[in-house]
Structure formats: structure tokens, C-alpha cells
BADRENKE-904785 format. One record per residue (C-alpha): residue in one letter; x, y, z; residue number from 1. Coordinates in steps of 0.02 Angstrom, whole numbers, plus 50000, padded with zeros to 5 digits. Layout:
BEGIN
REC r     u     v     w   k
REC a     X     Y     Z NUM
...
//
This chain:
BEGIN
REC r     u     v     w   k
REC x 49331 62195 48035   1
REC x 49355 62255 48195   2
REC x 49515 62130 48225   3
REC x 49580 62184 48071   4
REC x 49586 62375 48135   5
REC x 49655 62309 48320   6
REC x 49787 62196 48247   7
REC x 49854 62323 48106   8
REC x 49978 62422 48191   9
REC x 50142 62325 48135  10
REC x 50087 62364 47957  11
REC x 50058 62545 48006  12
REC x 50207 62596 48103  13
REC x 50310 62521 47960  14
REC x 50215 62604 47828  15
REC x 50278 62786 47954  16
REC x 50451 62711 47961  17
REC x 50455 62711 47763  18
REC x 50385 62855 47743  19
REC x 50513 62951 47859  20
REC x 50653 62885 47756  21
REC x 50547 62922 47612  22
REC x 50562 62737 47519  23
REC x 50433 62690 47416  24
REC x 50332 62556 47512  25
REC x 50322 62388 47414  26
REC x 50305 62196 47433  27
REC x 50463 62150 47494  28
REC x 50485 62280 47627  29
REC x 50311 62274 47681  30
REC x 50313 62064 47703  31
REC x 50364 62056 47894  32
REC x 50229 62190 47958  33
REC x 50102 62098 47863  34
REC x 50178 61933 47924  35
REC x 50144 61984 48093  36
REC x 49981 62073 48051  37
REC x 49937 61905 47987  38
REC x 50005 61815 48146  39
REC x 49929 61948 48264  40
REC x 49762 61944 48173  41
REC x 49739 61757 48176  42
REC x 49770 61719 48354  43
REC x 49634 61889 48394  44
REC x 49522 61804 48308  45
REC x 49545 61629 48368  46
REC x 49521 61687 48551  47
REC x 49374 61790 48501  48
REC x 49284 61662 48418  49
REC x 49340 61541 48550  50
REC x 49313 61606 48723  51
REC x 49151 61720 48678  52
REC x 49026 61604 48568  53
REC x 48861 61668 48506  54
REC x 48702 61608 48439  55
REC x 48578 61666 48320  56
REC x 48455 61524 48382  57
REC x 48409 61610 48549  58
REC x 48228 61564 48566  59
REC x 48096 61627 48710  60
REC x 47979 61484 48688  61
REC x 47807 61456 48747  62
REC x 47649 61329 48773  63
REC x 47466 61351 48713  64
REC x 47313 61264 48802  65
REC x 47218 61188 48660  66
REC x 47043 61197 48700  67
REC x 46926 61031 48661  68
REC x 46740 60979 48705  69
REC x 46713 60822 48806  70
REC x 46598 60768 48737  71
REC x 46485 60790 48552  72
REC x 46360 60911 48491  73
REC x 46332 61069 48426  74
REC x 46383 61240 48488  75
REC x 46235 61331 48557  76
REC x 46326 61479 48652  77
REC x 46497 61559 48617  78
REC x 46568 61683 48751  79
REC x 46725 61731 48712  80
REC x 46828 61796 48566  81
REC x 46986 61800 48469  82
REC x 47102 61891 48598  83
REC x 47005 61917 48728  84
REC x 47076 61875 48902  85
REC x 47003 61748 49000  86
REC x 47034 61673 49174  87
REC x 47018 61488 49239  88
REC x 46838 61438 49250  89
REC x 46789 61570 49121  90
REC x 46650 61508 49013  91
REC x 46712 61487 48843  92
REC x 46565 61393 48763  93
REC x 46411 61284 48775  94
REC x 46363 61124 48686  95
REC x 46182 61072 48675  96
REC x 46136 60966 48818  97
REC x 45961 60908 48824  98
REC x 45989 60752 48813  99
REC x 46094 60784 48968 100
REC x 45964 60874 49058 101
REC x 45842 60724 49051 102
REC x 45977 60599 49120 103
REC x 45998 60705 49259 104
REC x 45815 60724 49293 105
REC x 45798 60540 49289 106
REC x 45932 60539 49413 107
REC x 45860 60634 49530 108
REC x 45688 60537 49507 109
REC x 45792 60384 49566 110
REC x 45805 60478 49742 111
REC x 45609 60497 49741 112
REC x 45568 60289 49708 113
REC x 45698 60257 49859 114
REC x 45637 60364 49977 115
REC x 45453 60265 49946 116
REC x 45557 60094 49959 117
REC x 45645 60154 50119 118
REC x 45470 60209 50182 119
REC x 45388 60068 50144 120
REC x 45535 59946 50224 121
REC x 45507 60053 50379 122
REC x 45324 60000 50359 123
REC x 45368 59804 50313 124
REC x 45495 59807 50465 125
REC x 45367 59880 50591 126
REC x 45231 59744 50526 127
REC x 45373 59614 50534 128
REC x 45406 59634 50726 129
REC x 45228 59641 50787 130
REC x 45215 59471 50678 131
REC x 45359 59419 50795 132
REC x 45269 59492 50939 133
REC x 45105 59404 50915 134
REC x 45205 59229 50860 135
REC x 45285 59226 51016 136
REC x 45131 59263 51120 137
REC x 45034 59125 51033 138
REC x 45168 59008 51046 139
REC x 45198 59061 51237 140
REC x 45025 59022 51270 141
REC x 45025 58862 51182 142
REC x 45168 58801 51263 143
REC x 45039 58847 51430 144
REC x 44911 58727 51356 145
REC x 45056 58585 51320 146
REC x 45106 58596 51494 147
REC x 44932 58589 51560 148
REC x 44880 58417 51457 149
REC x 45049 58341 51509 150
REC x 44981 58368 51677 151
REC x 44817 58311 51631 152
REC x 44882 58142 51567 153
REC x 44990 58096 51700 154
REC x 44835 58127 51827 155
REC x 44745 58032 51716 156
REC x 44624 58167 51692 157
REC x 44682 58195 51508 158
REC x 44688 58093 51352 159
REC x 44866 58056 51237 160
REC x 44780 58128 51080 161
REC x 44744 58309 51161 162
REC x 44945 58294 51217 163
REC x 44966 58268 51020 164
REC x 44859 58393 50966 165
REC x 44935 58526 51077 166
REC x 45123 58464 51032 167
REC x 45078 58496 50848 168
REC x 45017 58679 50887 169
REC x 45163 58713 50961 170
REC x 45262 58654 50825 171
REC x 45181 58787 50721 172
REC x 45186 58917 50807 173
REC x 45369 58894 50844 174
REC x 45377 58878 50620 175
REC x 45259 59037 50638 176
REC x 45379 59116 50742 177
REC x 45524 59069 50636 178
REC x 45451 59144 50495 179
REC x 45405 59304 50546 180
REC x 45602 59334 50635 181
REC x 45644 59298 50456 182
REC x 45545 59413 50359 183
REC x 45606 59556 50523 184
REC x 45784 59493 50455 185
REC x 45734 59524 50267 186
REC x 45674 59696 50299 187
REC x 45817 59743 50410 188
REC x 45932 59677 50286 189
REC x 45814 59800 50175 190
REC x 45848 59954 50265 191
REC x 46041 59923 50325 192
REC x 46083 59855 50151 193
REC x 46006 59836 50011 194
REC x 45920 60025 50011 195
REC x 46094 60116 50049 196
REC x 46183 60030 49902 197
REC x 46026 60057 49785 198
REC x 46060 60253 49851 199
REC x 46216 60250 49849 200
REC x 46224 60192 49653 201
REC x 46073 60340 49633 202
REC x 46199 60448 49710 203
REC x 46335 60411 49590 204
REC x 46217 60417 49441 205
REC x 46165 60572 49489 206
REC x 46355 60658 49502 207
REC x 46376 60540 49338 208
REC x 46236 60649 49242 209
REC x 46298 60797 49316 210
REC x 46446 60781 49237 211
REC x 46409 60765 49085 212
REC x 46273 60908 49092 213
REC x 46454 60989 49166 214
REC x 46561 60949 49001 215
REC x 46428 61018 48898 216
REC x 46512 61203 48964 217
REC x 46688 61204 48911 218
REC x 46783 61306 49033 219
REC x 46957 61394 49039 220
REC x 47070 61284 49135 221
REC x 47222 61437 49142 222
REC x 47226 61619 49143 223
REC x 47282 61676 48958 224
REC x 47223 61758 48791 225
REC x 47096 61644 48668 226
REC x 47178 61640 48507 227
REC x 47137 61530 48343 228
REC x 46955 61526 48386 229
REC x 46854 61452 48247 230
REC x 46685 61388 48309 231
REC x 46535 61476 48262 232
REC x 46346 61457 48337 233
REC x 46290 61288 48269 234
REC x 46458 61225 48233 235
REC x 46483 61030 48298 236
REC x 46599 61036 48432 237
REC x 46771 60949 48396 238
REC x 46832 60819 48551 239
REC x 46997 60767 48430 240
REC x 47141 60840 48508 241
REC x 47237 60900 48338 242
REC x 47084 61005 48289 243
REC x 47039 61104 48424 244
REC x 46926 61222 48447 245
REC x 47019 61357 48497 246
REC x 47193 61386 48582 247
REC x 47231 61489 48758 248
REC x 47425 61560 48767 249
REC x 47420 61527 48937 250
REC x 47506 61690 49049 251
REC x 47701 61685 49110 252
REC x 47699 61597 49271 253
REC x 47739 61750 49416 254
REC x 47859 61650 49518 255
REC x 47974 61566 49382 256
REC x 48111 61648 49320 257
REC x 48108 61662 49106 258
REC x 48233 61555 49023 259
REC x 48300 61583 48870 260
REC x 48362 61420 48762 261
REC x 48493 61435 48623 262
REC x 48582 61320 48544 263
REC x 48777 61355 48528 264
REC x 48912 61218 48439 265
REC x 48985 61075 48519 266
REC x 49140 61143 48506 267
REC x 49084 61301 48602 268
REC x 49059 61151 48762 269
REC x 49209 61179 48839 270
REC x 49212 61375 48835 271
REC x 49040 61404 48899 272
REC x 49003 61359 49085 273
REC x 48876 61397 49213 274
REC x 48862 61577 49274 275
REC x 48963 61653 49084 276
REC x 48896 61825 49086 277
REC x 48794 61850 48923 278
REC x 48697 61968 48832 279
REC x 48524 61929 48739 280
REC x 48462 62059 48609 281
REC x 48288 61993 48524 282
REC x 48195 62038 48341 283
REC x 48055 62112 48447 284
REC x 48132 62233 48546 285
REC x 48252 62313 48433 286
REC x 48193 62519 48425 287
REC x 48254 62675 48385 288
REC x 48314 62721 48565 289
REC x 48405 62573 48583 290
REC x 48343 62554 48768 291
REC x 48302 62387 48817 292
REC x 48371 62309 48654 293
REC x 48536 62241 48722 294
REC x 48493 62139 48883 295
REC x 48621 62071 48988 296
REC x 48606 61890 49062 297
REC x 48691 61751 49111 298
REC x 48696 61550 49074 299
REC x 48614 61452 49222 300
REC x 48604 61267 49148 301
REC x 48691 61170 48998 302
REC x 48578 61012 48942 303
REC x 48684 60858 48960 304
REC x 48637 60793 48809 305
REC x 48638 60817 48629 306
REC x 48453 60813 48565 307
REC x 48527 60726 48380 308
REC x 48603 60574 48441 309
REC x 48427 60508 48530 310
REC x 48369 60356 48503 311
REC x 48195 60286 48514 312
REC x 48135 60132 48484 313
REC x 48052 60115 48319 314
REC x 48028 59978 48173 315
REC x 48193 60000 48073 316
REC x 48367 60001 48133 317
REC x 48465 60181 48171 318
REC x 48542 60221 48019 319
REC x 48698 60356 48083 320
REC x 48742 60421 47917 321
REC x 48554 60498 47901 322
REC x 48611 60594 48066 323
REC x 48764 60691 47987 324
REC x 48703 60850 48064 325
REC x 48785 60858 48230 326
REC x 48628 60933 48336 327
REC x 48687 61094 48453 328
REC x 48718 61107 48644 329
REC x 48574 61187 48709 330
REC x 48616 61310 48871 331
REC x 48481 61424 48939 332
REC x 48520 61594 49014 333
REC x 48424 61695 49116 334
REC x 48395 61897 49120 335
REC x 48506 61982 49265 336
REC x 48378 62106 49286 337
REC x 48217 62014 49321 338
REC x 48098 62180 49284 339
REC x 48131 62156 49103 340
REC x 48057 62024 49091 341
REC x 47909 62094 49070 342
REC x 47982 62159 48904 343
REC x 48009 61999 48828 344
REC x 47879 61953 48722 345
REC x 47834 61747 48691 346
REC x 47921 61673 48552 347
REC x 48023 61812 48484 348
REC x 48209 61765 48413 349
REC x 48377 61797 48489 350
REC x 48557 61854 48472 351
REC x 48655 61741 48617 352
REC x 48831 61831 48634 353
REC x 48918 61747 48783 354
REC x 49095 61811 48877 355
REC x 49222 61727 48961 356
REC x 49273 61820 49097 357
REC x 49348 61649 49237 358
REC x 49528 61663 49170 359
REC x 49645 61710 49286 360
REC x 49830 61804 49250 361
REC x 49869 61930 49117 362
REC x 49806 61821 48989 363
REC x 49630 61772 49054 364
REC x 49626 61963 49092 365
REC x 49662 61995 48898 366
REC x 49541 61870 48825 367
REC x 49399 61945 48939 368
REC x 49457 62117 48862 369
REC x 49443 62061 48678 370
REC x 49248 62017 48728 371
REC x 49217 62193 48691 372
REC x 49258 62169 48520 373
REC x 49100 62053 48506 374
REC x 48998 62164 48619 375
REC x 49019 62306 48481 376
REC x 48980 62199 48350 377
REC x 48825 62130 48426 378
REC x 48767 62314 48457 379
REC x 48813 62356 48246 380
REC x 48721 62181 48213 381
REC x 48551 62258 48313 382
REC x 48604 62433 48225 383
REC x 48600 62360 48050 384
REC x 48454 62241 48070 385
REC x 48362 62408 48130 386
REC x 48396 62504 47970 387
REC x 48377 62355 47841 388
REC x 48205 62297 47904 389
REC x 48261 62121 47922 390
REC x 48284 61986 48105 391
REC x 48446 61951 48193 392
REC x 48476 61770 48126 393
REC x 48494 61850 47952 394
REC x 48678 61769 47936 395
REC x 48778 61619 48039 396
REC x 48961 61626 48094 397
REC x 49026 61742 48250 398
//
């Protein structure tokens, strides 16, 4: 409408011109001011709709935490509520766990049998040495005796069968002595082996059954609001992923900027580029006052990809004439004036109205001008969506 009114004025000074003369004002003497009303109009609105795209697909879109047990049972304890705030490690309920209380105080029973094995290899180990201690004594004095009927015989003051007899006690007590280093060996191999693994599998049973007692309290992993809640006291707990038990909308991250996707036609590709000034105006913060209903903001990123033409694999063969619709280029702005932010609330619906303002010479200097054509018209847009009760994207086209 508005580049109707701008681009009348041929039609108008002629209508003046016949009315000075005072001729009747008809077809045939009207044709060439609407000619070039018609010219004048047409090229207005080409480099309107052109060089200053919008979108009614602006989007400010969010994540929820969905909240599942680990593990089965029924509820026994809810602490939380539909919208109440939580932080991370915030209880939000309890599953019945007796069944993990007694594996843990088996556990921790394991830790009392070892500590009776380890004292008791202490005990073997000690016995095993003074075995050792008294084999080698014995066989140290039988050795003694050995050498003394050697020395016997060759005086001729012993006989060959006491010489026998004392190589055959020496014999065992060296087998004697064998034995006991080995069972000193076995219980050393006890205490510097065998008892560390066996405590160090107790140990990992233990933090095992703790564990589980642990996934028996399902906990907030993010700070956020619980919404969608629907377990009640004696309810089984759900561990399936697509029904859980409740959902957290997780809060805005403090040190990343907000983004606002929209999706704008492929044709609009080569008129919108990185840093186009833009203005945002969203369903939930249209009021009376107007204030803080109109944001500006800017484009920082164009995807380089269109989302319809991708391809995964799958069991039948891309069909392209399924994928007529053409799929939208996807650019996300951000707010120039980070403090509203705050304003913005998750998952409300935008107006996108972008201006090209990186032409240079009287005619880049024009077509920036004409942007405030569309700025108007997004502001009677906001206006008439205010008074008729009804969202931006109520219509398509610029």
C-alpha cells in the first residue's frame, strides 16, 4: 500500500494539470501517468521485496532435560513439583532401594572376611619363617653330625652305615627346609597378591553397590524449571527415554549470546549477508506501549546448507519429486542490545525484517532508504496483530 502512495505522484500532478485547464480527466489522457505509476510502482516494489527480505518463521528455540530413573522400582519419595526451580544435584525423587541397601551391606562385609584373611596370612607367614628357622638349624646341625662320621670312618673309628644314616637325615632336612621356604613363598604371595586383588575387587563391589543405592535418587543434572511431571508416590519409575518422568527447561546459558533462527527463501541468498542490520519483533512481547516489541538485531551466520536436499542412508532409493518443497536458508541473527535478552522468552515466534544498507552510490543510498517502507509496515503488522488478538505469522509474502 505504502508503494502505491510513494509511487503515485505522476498520476497526481496530472490529475492538477487537468484540473487547471479544467478537462474532464478520462482514460486516454490519464494512460501515461498511470503508465509510469505502473513503471514507478513495479521497480519500488521489486527493490523492496528484493534487498529487505523478511520472515514470519523467526523461531527462539530451546532444549528440555528429560528426566529418567536408572534403574526400576517404585517411587517412594517425590521432592519437587510442576514449576518449581531446581538446581544441579537437587533431589528430584527416590526409588525404593532395599534391595540396594543389602548389596551394599554385603559389600562392606567383604572388607570384614579380608581383614581376618590378611590377619591370619600375617599369622601363616610368621609360622612359615620360624619353620624355615628351625629347618635350617636342624639341617645345620645335621650337616655337623655328617661331617663328624665322615671323620669317624676315615679314622676308622666309625662305621659306613652311620655315614648312610646321617646322609639320609640330611637329605630331609634339606626337603624339610625346602618345604617350609615354600609355604613362606605361599603366604607372601598371600599377602603381596592374592589379598590386595581379593580387596581390590571388594573395593570395586563396594563403589559398584553404591552406585546403584546412588541411582535409586534421581538428581537434577542442570539448573532449570521441572515441567511435565507425572509420577506420583508408588508410581513405577520409567528408565525408557520417550516416557520420561518429568522434563527440566534447562536455564539460558549466561555467557552465550541468544540466537535467533529464521528461515528466509533461497532467492533471498544473495541479498542477505553477514552483519544485514535487522529487526526481530516476537508474538510474546507485543503490548500496549509498544516498548520492547520492535528489537533491532543483526544476521551473524547463514547455514551453508539447505536442510531439504539431505540425504541419509536408508532402505529405498531418494525419490526427488517427493522433495518438491524447496526447504529455506536458515540465517540466525542476534539482538544488538544484549540486555534484552532477558526479555525474550523460549520458544516464542518471530517477525525477521532484514535491510540492506552495503550499497554504495546514489542508488545503494536509495534502496537503503526504501527499507523504511518495510520498517513501517512491520510496526502496522505488530499494531494490527495487537488489536485482532491473533500471532505475527498470520499471513506469508513481504
Amino acid at each position: 500500500m505504502f508503494e502505491l502512495v510513494l509511487t503515485s505522484f505522476p498520476a497526481v500532478i496530472r490529475y492538477y494539470q487537468l484540473k487547471r485547464r479544467g478537462e474532464a480527466m478520462t482514460v486516454w489522457n490519464m494512460k501515461t501517468a498511470m503508465f509510469l505509476w505502473a513503471v514507478l510502482a513495479f521497480f519500488l516494489f521489486v527493490a523492496i521485496f528484493y534487498f529487505h527480505p523478511k520472515s514470519y518463521s523467526g523461531l527462539l528455540p530451546f532444549r528440555t532435560v528429560s528426566v529418567v530413573a536408572q534403574t526400576s522400582g517404585p517411587v517412594t519419595e517425590l521432592a519437587v513439583w510442576n514449576g518449581q526451580r531446581v538446581s544441579a544435584g537437587d533431589l528430584l525423587f527416590r526409588i525404593e532401594n532395599s534391595a540396594q541397601k543389602a548389596a551394599l551391606k554385603q559389600a562392606e562385609a567383604e572388607f570384614d572376611k579380608i581383614a581376618a584373611a590378611e590377619s591370619k596370612a600375617a599369622d601363616a607367614l610368621k609360622v612359615a619363617e620360624a619353620s624355615v628357622a628351625q629347618s635350617k638349624a636342624s639341617l645345620q646341625k645335621t650337616r655337623g653330625d655328617l661331617e663328624n662320621a665322615q671323620t669317624l670312618l676315615t679314622r676308622n673309628a666309625g662305621t659306613r652305615d652311620t655315614v648312610r644314616l646321617t646322609e639320609s637325615a640330611v637329605a630331609m632336612g634339606e626337603a624339610s627346609l625346602a618345604a617350609a621356604e615354600a609355604q613362606r613363598s605361599l603366604a607372601e604371595v598371600e599377602i603381596s597378591e592374592s589379598l590386595p586383588a581379593q580387596r581390590k575387587a571388594a573395593e570395586a563391589a563396594l563403589e559398584s553397590a553404591k552406585v546403584a543405592l546412588d541411582m535409586t535418587e534421581v538428581r537434577s543434572f542442570t539448573d532449570g524449571v521441572v515441567a511435565q511431571m507425572v509420577l506420583s508416590e508408588g508410581s513405577p519409575a520409567s528408565t525408557l527415554i520417550l516416557s520420561p518422568a518429568m522434563v527440566i527447561i534447562p536455564d539460558r546459558p549466561e555467557d552465550l549470546p541468544l540466537r535467533i533462527p529464521a528461515g528466509f527463501s533461497q532467492v533471498s541468498r544473495s541479498a542477505i549477508y553477514v552483519g544485514m542490520p535487522a529487526e526481530i519483533a516476537c508474538d510474546s512481547n507485543i503490548g500496549l506501549s509498544f516498548s520492547n516489541t520492535v528489537l533491532p538485531a543483526h544476521v551473524v551466520a547463514i547455514q551453508p546448507a539447505i536442510a531439504a536436499g539431505q540425504v541419509v542412508p536408508g532402505g529405498r532409493l531418494v525419490e526427488l519429486n517427493e522433495r518438491t518443497p524447496r526447504g529455506s536458508l536458515l540465517v540466525y541473527l542476534e539482538l544488538e542490545h544484549p540486555e534484552q535478552q532477558k526479555i525474550m522468552i523460549d520458544g516464542t515466534g518471530c517477525l525477521v525484517q532484514t535491510y540492506t544498507n552495503n550499497l554504495g552510490g546514489f542508488t545503494g543510498h536509495l534502496i537503503a532508504a526504501t527499507g523504511i517502507i518495510k520498517a513501517v509496515g512491520l510496526r502496522l503488522k505488530v499494531w494490527g496483530s495487537l488489536i485482532a488478538g491473533i500471532g505475527l505469522a498470520g499471513g506469508g509474502g513481504h
